[in-house]
C-alpha positions in Angstrom: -26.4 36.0 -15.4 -24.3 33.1 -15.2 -25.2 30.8 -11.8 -22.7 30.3 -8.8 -21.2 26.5 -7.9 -20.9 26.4 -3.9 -19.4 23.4 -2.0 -19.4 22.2 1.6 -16.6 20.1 2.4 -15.4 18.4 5.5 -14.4 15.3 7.6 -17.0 13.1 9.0 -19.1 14.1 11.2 -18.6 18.2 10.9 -22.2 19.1 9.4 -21.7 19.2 6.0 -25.4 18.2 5.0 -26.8 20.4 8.1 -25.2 23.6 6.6 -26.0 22.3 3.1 -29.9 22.5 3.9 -29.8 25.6 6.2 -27.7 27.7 3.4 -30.2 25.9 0.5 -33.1 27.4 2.4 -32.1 30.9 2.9 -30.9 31.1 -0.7 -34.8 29.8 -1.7 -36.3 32.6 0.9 -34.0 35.5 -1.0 -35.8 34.5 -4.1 -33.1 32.4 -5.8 -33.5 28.9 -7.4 -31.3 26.1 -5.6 -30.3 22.3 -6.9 -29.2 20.8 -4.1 -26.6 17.8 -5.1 -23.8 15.4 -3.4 -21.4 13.3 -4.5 -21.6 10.4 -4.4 -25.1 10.1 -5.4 -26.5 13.6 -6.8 -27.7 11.7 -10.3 -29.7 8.7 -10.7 -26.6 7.0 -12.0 -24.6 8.7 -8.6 -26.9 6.4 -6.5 -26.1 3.1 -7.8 -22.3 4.4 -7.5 -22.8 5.6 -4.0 -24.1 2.0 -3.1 -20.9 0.7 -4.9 -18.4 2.6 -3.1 -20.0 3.5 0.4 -21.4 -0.2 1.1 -20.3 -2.8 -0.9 -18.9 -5.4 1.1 -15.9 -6.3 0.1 -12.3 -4.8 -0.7 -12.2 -1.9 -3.6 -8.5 -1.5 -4.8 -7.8 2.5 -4.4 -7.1 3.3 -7.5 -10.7 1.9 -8.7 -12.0 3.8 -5.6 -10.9 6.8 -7.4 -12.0 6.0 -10.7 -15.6 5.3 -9.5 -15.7 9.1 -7.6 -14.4 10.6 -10.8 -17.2 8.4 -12.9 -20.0 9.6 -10.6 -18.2 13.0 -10.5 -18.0 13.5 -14.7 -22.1 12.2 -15.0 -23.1 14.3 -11.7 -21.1 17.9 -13.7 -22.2 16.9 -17.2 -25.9 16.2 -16.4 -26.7 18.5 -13.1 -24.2 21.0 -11.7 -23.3 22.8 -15.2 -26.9 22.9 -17.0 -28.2 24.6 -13.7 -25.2 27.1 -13.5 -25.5 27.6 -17.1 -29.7 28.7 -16.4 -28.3 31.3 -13.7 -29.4 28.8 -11.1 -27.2 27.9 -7.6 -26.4 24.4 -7.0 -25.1 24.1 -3.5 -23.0 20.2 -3.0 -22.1 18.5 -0.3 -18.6 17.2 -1.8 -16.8 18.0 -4.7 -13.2 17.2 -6.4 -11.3 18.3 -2.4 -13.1 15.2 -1.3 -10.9 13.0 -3.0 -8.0 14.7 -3.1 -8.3 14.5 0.8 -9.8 11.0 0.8 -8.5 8.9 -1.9 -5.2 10.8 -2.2 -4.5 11.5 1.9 -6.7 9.0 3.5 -5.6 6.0 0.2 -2.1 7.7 0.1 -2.7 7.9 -3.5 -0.7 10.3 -5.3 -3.0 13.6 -4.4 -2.0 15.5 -8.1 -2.7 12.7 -10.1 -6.3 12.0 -8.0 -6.8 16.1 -8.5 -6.1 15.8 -12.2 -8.3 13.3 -12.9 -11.1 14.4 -11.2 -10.6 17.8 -13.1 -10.9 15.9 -16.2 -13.7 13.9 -15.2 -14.8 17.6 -14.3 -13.7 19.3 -17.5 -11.9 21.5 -15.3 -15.0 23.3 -13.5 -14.1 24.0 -9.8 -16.2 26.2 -7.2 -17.1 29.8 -6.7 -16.5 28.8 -3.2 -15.9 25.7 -0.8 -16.6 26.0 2.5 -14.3 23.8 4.6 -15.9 22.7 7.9 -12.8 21.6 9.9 -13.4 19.4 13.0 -11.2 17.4 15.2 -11.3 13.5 14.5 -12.2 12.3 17.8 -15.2 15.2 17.9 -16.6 14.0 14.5 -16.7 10.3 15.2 -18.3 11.1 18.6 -21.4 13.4 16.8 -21.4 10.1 14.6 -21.5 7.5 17.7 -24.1 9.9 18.7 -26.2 9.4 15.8 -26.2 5.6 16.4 -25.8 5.3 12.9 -24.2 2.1 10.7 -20.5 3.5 9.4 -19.7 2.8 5.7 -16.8 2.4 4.2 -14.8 5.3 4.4 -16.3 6.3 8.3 -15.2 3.3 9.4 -11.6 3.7 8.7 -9.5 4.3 11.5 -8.6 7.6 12.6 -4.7 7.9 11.1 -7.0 7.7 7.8 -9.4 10.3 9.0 -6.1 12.7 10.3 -4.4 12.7 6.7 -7.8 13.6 5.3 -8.3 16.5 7.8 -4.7 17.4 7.4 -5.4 17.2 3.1 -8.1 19.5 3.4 -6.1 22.3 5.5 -3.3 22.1 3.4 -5.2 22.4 0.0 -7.4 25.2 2.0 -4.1 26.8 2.6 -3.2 26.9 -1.1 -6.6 28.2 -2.2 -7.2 30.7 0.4 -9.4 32.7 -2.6 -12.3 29.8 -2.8 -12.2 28.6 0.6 -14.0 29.7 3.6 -12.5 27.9 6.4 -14.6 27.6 9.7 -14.3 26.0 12.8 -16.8 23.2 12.9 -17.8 22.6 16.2 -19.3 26.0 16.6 -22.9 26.2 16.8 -25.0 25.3 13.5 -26.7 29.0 13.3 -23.1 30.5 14.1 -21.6 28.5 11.6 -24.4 29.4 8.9 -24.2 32.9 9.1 -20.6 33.1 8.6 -21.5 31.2 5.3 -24.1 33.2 4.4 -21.9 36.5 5.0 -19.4 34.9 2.9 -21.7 33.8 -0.2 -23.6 37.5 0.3 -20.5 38.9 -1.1 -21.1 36.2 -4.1 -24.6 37.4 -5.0 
């Protein structure tokens, strides 16, 4: 049996890697076998990327933004995500391809196709069995971030007109793919928010 590609996706700040672990650990206690991933940074070659493009001090013209995703995307697929579907394995992500549509091509105001094709090149066309969209307000997600008392990279620290056209990106292309995305309101509760994921990937298994 082929395995299943699952996706959390989301603004800044709405729990992404919180309902990656919780729905990575129920999957391991009904008896399946999870790789756990994120982009930027799933591979050993994803890490020196994500130091790149997260950190580096310094401007990084959009387009090369994109091209570095899509380069960290193509190694991540390639190397990780498709060997372990292809052993009947799960691979649950935090990010995929929606990220930058939503960040490079709302947040950059690159053209959002053009960043969607070549990420499904980079790709070689794989997308999802599902993406769970965790949809948040702006102000709430930077405030669970102030919270943290964390050090903002790149992208966080953008200013929130960049953080609305990525929440408004990821609504619309959840709108257009209603079939692979589970939509769910983000600032419910963690173990609220969980089971409505693990209803939805249930139907999956």
């Amino acid at each position: 049996m082929p395995g299943l590609f699952i996706t959390l996706e989301g603004g800044d700040g709405s729990g992404k890697s919180t309902q990656s672990a919780l729905l990575t650990d129920w999957l391991v206690e009904q008896g399946q076998t999870v790789v756990m991933s994120r982009e930027p940074g799933g591979t050993d070659l994803g890490r020196e990327l994500r130091e790149i493009i997260l950190h580096r001090r310094g401007y990084i013209a959009p387009r090369a933004e994109a091209l570095l995703y899509a380069a960290d995307r193509a190694h991540n697929v390639a190397t990780l995500v498709r060997p372990a579907i292809a052993r009947g394995e799960i691979v649950v992500q935090d990010r995929y391809l929606d990220s930058s549509v939503a960040y490079q091509g709302a947040g950059r105001v690159l053209d959002p196709v053009e960043v969607r094709d070549l990420s499904l090149w980079a790709a070689e066309s794989l997308l999802p069995d599902l993406t769970v969209l965790l949809d948040l307000d702006v102000a709430a997600g930077r405030a669970r971030l102030d919270a943290d008392e964390k050090v903002f990279d790149r992208l966080e620290a953008e200013k929130d007109e960049f953080h609305t056209r990525v929440r408004d990106s990821y609504l619309a292309l959840a709108a257009a793919e209603p079939h692979r995305f589970l939509v769910i309101d983000g600032s419910l509760p963690a173990e609220q928010i969980a089971g409505s994921i693990r209803s939805r990937v249930v139907e999956l298994l």
